[in-house]
C-alpha positions in Angstrom: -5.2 4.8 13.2 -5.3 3.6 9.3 -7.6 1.1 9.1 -6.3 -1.8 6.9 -7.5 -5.6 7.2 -5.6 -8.1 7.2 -7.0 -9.8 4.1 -6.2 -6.3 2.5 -2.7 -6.3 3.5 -2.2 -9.6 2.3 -3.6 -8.7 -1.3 -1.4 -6.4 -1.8 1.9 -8.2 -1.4 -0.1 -10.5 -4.5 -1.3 -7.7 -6.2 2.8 -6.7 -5.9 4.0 -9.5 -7.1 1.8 -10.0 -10.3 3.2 -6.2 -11.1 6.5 -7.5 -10.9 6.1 -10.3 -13.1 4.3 -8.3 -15.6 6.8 -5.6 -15.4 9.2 -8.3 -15.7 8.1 -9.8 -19.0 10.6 -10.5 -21.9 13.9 -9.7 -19.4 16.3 -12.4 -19.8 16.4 -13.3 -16.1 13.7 -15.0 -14.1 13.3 -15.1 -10.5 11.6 -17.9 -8.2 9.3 -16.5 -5.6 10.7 -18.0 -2.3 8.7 -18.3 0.8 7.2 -14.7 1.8 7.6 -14.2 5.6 4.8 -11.3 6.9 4.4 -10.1 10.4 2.2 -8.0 11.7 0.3 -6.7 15.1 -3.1 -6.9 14.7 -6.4 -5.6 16.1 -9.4 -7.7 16.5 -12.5 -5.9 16.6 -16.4 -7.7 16.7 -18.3 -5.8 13.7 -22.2 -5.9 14.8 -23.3 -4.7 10.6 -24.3 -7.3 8.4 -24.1 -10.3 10.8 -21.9 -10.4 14.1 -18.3 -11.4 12.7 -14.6 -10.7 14.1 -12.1 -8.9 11.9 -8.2 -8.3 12.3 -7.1 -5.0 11.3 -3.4 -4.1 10.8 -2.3 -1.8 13.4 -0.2 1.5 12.5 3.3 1.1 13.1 4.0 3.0 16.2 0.6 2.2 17.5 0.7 -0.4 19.7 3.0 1.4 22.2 0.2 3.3 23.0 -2.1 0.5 23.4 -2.7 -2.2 26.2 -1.6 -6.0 25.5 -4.8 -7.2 25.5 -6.3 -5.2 22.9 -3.2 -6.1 20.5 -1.6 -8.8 18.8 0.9 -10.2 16.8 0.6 -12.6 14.5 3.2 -14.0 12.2 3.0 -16.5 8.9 5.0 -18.2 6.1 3.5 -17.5 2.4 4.5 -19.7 -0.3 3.5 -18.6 -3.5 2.3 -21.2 -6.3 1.5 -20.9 -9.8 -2.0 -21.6 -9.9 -1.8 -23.1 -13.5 0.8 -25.2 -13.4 1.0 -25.7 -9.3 5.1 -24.7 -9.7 6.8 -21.8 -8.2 5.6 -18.5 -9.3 8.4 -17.3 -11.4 9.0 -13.2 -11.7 9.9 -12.8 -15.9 9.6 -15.2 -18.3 8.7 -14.6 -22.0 5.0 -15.4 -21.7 2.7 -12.7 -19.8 0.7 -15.3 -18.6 -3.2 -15.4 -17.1 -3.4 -14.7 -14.1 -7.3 -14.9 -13.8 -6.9 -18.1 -11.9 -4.1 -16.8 -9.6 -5.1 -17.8 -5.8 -7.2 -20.7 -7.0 -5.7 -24.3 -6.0 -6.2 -27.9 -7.6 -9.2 -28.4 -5.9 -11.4 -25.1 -7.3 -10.9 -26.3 -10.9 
């Protein structure tokens, strides 16, 4: 099995989507960022190093057929992605290439 977190899956579809606005700079045709619907069956798993703390781990596709119920689970969410500098919808192209230094940061951090 690949071992992925959660967190780390999750990171990626952001890191993603800030690709695809910066490949989208200067294109004449902007798209809103709807809500991003993820699923996935997890693993949790109790990590003893550096303090006692529980971790969900993306399980391989194909996996959990192999696996009991108890040890896997699935857990589905809702994303809705926001401009963290103006608190709108994050838009794919526009003409500016933007910061995205404070992207993931809400009203409250700043």
């Amino acid at each position: 099995m690949t071992d992925i977190e959660l967190a780390d899956a999750i990171e990626s579809v952001r890191d993603q989507l800030i690709e695809a606005a910066g490949r989208a700079t200067g294109k004449p045709v902007a798209f809103e960022v709807g809500d991003i619907e993820m699923e996935f069956t997890i693993e949790l798993r109790k990590e003893v190093k550096g303090g006692t703390k529980v971790k969900a781990w993306v399980v391989e596709a194909g996996a959990d057929a192999s696996r009991t119920r108890g040890e896997t689970h699935r857990v589905s969410f809702t994303l809705k992605p926001r401009n963290a500098a103006t608190d709108g919808p994050w838009l794919v192209g526009n003409d500016d290439a933007g910061d995205t230094s404070d992207f993931g940061t809400g009203p409250a951090d700043r």
